[in-house]
PDB file with SEQRES, HELIX, SHEET and CRYST1 records, atoms N, CA, C and O in Angstrom:
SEQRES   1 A   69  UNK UNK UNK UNK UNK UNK UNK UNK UNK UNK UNK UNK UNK          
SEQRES   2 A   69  UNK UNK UNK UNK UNK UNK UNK UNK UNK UNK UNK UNK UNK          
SEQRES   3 A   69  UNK UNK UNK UNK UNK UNK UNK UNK UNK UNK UNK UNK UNK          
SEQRES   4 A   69  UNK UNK UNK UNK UNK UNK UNK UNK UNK UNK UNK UNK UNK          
SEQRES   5 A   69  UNK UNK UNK UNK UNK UNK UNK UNK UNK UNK UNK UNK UNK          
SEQRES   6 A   69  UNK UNK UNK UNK                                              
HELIX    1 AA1 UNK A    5  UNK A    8  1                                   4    
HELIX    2 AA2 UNK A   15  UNK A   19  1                                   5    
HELIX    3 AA3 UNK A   39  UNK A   44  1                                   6    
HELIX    4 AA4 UNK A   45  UNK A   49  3                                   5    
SHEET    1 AA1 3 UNK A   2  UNK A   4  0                                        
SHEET    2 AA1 3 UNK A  31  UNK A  34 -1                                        
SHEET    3 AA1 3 UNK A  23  UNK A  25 -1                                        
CRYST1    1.000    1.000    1.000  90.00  90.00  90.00 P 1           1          
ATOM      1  N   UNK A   1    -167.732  28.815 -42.352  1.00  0.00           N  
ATOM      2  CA  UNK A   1    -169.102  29.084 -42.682  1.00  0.00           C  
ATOM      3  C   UNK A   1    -169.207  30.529 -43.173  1.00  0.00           C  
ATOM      4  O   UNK A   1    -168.319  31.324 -42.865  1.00  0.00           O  
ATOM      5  N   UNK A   2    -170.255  30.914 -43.928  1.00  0.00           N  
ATOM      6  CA  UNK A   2    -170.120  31.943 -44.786  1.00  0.00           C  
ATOM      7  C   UNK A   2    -171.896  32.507 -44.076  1.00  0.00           C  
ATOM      8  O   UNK A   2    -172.938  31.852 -44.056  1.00  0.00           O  
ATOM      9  N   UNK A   3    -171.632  33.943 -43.572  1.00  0.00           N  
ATOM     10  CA  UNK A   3    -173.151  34.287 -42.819  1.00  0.00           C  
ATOM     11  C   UNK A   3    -173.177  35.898 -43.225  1.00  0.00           C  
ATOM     12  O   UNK A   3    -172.159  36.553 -42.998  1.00  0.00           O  
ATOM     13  N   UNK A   4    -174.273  36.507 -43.794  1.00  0.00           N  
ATOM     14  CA  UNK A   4    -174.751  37.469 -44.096  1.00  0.00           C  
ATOM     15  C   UNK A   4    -174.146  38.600 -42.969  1.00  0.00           C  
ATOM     16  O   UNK A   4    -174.146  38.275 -41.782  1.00  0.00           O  
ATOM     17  N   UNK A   5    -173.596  40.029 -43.408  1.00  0.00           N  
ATOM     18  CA  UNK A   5    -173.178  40.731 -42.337  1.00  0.00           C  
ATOM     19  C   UNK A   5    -174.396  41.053 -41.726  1.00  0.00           C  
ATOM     20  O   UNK A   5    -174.875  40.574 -40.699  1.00  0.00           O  
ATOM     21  N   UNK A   6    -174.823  41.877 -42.434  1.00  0.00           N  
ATOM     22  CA  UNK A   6    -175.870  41.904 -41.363  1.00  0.00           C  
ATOM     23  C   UNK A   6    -176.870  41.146 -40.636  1.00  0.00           C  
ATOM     24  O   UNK A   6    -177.853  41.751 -40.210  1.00  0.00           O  
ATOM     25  N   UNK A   7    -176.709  39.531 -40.382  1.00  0.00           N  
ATOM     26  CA  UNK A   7    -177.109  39.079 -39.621  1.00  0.00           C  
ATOM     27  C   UNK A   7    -176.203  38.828 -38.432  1.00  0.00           C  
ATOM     28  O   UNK A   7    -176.586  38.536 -37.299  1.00  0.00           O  
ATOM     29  N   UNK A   8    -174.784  38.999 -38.893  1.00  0.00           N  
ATOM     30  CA  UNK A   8    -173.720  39.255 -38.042  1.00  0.00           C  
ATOM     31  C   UNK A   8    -173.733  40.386 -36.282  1.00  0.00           C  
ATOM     32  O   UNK A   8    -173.375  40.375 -35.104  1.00  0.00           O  
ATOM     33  N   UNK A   9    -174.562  41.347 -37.523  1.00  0.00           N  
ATOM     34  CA  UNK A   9    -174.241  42.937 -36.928  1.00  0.00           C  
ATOM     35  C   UNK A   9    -175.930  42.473 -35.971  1.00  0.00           C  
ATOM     36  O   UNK A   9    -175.994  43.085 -34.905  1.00  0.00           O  
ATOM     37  N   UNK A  10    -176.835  41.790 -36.168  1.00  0.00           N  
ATOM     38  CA  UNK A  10    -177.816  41.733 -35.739  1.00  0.00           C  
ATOM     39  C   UNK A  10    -177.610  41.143 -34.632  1.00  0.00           C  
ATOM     40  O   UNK A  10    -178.238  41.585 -33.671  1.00  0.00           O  
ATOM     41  N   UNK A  11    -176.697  39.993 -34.408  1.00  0.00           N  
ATOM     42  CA  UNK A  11    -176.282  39.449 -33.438  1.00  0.00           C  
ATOM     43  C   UNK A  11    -175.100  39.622 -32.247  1.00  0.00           C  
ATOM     44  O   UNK A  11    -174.420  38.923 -31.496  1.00  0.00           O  
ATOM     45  N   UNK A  12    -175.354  41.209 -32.637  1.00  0.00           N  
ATOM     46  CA  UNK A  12    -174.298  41.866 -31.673  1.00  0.00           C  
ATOM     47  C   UNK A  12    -172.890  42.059 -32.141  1.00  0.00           C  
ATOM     48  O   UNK A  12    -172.239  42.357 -31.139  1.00  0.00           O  
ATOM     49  N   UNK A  13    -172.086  42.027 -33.232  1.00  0.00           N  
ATOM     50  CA  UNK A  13    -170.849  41.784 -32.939  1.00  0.00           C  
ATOM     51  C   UNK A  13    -170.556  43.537 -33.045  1.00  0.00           C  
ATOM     52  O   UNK A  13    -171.267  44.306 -33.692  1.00  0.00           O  
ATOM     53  N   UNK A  14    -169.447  43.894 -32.315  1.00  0.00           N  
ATOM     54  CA  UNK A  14    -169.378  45.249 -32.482  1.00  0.00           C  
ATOM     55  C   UNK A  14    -168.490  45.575 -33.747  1.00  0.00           C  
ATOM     56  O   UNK A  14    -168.086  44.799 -34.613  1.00  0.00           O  
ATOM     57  N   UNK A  15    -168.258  47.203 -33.588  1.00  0.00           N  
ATOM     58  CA  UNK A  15    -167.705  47.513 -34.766  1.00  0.00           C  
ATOM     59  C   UNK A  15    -166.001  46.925 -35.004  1.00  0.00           C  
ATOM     60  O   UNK A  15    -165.685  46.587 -36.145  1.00  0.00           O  
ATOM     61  N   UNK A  16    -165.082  46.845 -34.004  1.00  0.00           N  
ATOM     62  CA  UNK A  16    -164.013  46.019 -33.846  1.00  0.00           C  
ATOM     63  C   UNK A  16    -163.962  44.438 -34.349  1.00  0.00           C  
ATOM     64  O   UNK A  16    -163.074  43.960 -35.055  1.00  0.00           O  
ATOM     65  N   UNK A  17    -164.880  43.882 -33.932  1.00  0.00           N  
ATOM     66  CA  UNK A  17    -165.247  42.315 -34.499  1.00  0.00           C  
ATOM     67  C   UNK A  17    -165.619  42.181 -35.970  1.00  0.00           C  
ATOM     68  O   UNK A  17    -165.351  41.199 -36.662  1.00  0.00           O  
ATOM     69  N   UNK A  18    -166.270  43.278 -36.374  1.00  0.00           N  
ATOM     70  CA  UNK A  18    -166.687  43.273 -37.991  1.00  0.00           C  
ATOM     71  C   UNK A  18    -165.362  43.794 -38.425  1.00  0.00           C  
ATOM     72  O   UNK A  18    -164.717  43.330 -39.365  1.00  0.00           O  
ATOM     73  N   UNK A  19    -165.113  44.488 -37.902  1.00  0.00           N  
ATOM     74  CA  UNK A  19    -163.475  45.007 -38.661  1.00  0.00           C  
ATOM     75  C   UNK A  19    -162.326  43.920 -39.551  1.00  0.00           C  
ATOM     76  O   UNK A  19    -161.673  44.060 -40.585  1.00  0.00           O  
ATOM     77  N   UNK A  20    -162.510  42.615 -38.374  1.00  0.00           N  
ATOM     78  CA  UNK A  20    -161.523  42.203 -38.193  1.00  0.00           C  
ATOM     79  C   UNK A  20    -162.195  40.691 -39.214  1.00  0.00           C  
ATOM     80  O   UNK A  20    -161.467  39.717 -39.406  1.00  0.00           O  
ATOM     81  N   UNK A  21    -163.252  40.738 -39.615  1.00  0.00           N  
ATOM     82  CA  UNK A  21    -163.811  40.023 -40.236  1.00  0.00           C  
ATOM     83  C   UNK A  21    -163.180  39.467 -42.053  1.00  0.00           C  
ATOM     84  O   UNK A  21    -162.679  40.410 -42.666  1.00  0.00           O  
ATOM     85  N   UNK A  22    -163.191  38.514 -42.598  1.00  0.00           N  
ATOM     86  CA  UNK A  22    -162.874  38.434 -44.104  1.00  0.00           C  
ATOM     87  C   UNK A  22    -164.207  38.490 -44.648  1.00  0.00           C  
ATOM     88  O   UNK A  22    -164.851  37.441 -44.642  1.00  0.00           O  
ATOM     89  N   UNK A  23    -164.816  39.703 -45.193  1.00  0.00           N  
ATOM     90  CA  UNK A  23    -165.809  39.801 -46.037  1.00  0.00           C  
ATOM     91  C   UNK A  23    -165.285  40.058 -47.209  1.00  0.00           C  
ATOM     92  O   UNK A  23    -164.181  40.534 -47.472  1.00  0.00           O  
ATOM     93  N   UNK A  24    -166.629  39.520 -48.307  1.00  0.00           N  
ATOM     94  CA  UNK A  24    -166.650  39.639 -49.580  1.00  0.00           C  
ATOM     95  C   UNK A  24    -168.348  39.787 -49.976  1.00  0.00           C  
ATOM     96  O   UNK A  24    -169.249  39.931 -49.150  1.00  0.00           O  
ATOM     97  N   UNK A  25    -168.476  39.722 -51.215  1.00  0.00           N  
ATOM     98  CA  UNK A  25    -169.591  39.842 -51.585  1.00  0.00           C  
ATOM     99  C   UNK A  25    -169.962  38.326 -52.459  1.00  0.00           C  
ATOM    100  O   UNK A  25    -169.100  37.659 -53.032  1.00  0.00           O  
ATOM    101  N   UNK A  26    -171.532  37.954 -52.402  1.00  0.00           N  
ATOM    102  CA  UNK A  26    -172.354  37.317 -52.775  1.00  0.00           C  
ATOM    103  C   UNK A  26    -172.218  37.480 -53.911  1.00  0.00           C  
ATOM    104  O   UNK A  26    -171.458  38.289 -54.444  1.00  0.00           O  
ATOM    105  N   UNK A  27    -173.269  36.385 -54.658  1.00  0.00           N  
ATOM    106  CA  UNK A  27    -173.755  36.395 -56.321  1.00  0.00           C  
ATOM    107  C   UNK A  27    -174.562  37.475 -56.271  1.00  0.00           C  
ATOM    108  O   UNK A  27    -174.660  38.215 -57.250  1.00  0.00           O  
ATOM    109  N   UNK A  28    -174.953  37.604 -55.610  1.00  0.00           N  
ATOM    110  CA  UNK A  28    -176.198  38.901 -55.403  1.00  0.00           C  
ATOM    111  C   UNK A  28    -175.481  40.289 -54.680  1.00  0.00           C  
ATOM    112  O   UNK A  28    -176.178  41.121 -54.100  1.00  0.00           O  
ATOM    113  N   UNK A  29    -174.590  40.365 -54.752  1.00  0.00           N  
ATOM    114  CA  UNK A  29    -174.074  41.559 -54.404  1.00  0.00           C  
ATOM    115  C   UNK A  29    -173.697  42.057 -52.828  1.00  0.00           C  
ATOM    116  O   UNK A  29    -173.015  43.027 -52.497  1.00  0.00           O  
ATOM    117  N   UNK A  30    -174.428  40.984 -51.906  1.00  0.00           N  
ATOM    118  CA  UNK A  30    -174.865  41.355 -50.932  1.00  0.00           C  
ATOM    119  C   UNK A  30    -173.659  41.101 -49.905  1.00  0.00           C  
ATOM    120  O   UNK A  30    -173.160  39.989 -50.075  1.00  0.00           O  
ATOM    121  N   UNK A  31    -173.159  41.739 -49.040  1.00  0.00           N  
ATOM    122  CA  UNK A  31    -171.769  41.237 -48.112  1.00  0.00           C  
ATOM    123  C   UNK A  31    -172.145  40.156 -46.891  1.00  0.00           C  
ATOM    124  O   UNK A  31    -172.942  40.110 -45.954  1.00  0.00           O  
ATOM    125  N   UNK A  32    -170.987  39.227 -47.520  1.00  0.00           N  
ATOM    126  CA  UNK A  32    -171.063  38.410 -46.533  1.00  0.00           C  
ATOM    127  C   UNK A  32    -169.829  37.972 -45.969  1.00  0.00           C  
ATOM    128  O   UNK A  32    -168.860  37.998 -46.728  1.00  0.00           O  
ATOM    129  N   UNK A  33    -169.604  37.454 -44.441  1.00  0.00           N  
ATOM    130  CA  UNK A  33    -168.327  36.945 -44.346  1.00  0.00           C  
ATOM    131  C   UNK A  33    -167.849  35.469 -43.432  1.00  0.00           C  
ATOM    132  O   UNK A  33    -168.502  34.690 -42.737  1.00  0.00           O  
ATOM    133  N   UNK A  34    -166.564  35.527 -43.774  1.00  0.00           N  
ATOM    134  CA  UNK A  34    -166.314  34.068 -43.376  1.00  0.00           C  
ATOM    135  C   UNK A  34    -166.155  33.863 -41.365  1.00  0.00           C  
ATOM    136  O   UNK A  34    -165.307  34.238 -40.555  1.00  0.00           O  
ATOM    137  N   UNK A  35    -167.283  33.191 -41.266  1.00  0.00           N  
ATOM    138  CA  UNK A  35    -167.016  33.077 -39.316  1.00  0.00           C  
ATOM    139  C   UNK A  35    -166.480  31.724 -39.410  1.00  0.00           C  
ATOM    140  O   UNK A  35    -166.284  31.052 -40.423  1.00  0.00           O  
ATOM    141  N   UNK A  36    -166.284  31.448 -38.239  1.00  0.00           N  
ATOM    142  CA  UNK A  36    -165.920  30.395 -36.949  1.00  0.00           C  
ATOM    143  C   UNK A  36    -167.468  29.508 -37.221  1.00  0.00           C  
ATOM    144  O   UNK A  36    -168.266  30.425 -37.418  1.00  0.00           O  
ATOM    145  N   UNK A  37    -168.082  28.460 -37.299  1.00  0.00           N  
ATOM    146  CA  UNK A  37    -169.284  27.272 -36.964  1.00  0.00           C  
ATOM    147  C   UNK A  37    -169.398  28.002 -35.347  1.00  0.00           C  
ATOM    148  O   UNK A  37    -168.478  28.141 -34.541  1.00  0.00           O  
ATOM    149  N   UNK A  38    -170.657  28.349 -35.214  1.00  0.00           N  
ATOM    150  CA  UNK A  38    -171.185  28.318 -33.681  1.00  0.00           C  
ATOM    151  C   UNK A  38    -172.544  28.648 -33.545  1.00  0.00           C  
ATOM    152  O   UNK A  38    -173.197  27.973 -34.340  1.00  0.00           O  
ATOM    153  N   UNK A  39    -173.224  29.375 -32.897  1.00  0.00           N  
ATOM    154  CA  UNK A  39    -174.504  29.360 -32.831  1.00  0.00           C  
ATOM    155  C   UNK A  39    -175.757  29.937 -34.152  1.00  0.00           C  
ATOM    156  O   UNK A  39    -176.970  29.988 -34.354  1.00  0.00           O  
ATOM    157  N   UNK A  40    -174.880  30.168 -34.575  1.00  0.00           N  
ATOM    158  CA  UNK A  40    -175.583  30.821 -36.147  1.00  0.00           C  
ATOM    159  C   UNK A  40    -176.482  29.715 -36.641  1.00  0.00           C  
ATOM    160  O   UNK A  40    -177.666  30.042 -36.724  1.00  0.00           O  
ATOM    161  N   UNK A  41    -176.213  28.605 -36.951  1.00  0.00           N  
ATOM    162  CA  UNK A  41    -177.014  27.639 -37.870  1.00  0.00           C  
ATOM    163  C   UNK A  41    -178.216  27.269 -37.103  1.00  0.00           C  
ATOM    164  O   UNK A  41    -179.381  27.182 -37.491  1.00  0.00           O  
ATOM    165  N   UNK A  42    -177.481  26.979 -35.425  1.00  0.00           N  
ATOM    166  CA  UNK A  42    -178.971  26.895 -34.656  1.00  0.00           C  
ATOM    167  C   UNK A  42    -180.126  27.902 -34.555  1.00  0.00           C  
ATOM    168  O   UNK A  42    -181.301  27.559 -34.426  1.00  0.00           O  
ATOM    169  N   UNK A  43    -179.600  29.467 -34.639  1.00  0.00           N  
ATOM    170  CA  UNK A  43    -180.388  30.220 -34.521  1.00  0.00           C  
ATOM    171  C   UNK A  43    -181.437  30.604 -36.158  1.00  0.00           C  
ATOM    172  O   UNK A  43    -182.613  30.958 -36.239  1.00  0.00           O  
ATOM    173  N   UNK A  44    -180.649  30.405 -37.012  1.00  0.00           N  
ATOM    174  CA  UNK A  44    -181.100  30.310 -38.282  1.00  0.00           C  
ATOM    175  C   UNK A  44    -182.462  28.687 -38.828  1.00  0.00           C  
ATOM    176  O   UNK A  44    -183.292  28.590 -39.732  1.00  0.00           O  
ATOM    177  N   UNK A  45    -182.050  27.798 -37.778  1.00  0.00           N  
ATOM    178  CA  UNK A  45    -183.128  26.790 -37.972  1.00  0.00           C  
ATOM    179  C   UNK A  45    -183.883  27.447 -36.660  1.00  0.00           C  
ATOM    180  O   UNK A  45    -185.038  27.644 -37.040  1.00  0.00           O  
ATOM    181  N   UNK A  46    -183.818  27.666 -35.956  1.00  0.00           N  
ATOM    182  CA  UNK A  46    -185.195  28.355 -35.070  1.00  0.00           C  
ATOM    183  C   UNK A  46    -186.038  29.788 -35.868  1.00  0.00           C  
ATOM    184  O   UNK A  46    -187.043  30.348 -35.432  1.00  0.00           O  
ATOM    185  N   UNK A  47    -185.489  30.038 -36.775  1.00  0.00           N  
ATOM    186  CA  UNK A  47    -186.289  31.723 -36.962  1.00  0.00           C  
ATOM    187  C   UNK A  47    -187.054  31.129 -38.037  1.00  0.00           C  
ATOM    188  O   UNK A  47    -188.278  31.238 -38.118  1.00  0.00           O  
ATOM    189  N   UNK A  48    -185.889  30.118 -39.367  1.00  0.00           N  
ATOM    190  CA  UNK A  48    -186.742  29.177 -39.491  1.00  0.00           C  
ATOM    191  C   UNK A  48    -187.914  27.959 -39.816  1.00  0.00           C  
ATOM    192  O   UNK A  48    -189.109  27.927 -40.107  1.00  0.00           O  
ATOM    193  N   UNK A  49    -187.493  27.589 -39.727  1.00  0.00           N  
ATOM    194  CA  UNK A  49    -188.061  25.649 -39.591  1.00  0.00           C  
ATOM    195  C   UNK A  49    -188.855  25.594 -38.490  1.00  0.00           C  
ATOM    196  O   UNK A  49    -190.000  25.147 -38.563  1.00  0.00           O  
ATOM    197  N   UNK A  50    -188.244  26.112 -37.185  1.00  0.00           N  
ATOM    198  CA  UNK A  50    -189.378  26.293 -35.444  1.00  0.00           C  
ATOM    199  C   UNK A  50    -190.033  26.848 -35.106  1.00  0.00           C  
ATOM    200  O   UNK A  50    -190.842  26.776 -34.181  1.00  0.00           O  
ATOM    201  N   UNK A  51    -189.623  28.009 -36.328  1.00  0.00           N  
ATOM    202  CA  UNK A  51    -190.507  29.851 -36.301  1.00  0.00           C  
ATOM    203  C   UNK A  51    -192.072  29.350 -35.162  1.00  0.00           C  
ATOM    204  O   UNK A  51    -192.642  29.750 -34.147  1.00  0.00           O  
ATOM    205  N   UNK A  52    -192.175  28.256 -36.179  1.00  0.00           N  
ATOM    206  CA  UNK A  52    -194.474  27.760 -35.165  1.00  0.00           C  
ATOM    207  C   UNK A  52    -193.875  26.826 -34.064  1.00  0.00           C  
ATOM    208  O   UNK A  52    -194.864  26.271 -33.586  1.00  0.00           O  
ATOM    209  N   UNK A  53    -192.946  26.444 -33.523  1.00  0.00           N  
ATOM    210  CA  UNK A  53    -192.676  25.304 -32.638  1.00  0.00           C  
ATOM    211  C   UNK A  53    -193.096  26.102 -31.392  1.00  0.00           C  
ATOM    212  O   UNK A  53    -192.966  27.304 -31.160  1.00  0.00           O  
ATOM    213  N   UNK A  54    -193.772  24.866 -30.464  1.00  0.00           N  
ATOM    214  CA  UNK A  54    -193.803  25.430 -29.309  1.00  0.00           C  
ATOM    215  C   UNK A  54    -193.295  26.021 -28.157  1.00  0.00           C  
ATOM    216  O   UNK A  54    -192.567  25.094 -27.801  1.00  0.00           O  
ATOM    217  N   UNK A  55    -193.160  26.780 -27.413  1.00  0.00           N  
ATOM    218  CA  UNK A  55    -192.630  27.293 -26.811  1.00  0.00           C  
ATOM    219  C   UNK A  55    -192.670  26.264 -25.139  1.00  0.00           C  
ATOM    220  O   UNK A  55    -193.459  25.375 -24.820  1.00  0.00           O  
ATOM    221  N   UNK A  56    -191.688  26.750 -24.490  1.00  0.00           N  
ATOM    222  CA  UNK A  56    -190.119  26.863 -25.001  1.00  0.00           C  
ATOM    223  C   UNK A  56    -189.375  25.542 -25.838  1.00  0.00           C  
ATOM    224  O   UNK A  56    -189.673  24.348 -25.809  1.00  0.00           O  
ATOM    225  N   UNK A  57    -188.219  26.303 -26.640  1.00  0.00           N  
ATOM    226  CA  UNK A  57    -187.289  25.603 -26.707  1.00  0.00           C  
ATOM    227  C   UNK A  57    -186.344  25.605 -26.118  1.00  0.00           C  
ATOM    228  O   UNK A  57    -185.903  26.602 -25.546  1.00  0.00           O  
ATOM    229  N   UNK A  58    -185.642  24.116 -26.127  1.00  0.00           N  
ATOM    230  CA  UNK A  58    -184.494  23.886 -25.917  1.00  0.00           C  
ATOM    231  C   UNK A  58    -183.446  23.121 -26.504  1.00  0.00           C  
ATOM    232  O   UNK A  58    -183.240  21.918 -26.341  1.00  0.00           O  
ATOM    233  N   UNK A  59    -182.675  24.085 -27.340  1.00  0.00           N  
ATOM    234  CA  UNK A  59    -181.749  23.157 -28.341  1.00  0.00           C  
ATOM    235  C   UNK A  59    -180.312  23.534 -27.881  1.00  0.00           C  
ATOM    236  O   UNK A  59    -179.971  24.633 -27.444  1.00  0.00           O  
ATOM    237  N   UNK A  60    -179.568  22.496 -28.044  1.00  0.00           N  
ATOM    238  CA  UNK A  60    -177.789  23.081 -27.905  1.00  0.00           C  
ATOM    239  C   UNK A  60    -177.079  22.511 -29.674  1.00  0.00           C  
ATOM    240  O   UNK A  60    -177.637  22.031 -30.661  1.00  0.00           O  
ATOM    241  N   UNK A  61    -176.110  22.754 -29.471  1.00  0.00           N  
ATOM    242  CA  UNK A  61    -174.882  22.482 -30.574  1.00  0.00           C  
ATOM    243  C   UNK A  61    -173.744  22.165 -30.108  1.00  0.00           C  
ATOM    244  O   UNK A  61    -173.381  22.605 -29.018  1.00  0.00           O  
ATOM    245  N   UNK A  62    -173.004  21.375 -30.821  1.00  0.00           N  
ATOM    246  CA  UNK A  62    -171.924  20.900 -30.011  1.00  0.00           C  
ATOM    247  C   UNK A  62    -170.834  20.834 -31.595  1.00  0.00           C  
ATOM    248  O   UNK A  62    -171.076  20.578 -32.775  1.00  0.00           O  
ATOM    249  N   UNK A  63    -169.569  21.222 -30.807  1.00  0.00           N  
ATOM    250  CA  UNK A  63    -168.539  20.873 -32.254  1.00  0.00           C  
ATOM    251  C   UNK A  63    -167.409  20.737 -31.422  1.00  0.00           C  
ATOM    252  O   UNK A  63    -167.190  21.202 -30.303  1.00  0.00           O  
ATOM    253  N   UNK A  64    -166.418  19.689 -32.499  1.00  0.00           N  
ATOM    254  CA  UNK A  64    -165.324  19.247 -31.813  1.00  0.00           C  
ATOM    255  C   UNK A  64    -164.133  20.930 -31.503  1.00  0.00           C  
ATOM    256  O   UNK A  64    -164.235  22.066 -31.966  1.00  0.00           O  
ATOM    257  N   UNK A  65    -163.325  20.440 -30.736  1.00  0.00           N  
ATOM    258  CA  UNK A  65    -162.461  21.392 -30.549  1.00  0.00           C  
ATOM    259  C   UNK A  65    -160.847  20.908 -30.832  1.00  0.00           C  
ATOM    260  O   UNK A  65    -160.484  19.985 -30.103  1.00  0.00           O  
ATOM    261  N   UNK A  66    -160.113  21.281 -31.538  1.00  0.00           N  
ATOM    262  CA  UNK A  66    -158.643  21.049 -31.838  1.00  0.00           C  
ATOM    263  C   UNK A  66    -157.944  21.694 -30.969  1.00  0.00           C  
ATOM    264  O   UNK A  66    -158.156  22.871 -30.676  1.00  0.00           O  
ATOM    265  N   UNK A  67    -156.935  20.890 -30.418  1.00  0.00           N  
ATOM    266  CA  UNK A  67    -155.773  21.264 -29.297  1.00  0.00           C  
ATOM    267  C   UNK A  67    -154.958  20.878 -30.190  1.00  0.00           C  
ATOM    268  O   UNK A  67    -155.120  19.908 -30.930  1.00  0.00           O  
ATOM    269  N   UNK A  68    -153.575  21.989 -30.158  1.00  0.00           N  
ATOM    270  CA  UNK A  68    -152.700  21.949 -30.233  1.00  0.00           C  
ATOM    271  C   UNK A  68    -151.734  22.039 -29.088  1.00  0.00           C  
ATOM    272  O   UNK A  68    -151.784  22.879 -28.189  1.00  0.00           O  
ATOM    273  N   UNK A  69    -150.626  20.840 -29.256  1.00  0.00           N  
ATOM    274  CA  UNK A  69    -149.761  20.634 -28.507  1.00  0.00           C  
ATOM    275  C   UNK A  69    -148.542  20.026 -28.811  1.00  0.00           C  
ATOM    276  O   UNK A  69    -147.698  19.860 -27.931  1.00  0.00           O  
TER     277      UNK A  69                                                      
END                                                                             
């Protein structure tokens, strides 16, 4: 998945975690980089599509996990 840095940096990751990040830039110039699928898409449909939903929510996400063995 491909997520805006600075929504990255908004969501806490420190300066070590952005380091270690594969960024590039947008059509628009703007840096973005390649994460891991995890809570990003949920939090991005709550700010939003739910922005007016009532309070509280409660949503989860779920994704498969690969074992190697």
């Amino acid at each position: 998945m491909v997520e805006s840095i600075e929504v990255l940096r908004a969501l806490g990751l420190n300066a070590e975690q952005q380091r270690r990040l594969f960024k590039f830039s947008d059509a628009r110039g703007e840096v973005v980089a390649l994460v891991a699928s995890g809570p990003f898409p949920v939090a991005r449909l709550v700010a939003g599509k739910l922005r007016a939903a009532a309070l509280p929510l409660r949503l989860c996400y779920s994704r498969a996990v690969a074992v190697r063995g």
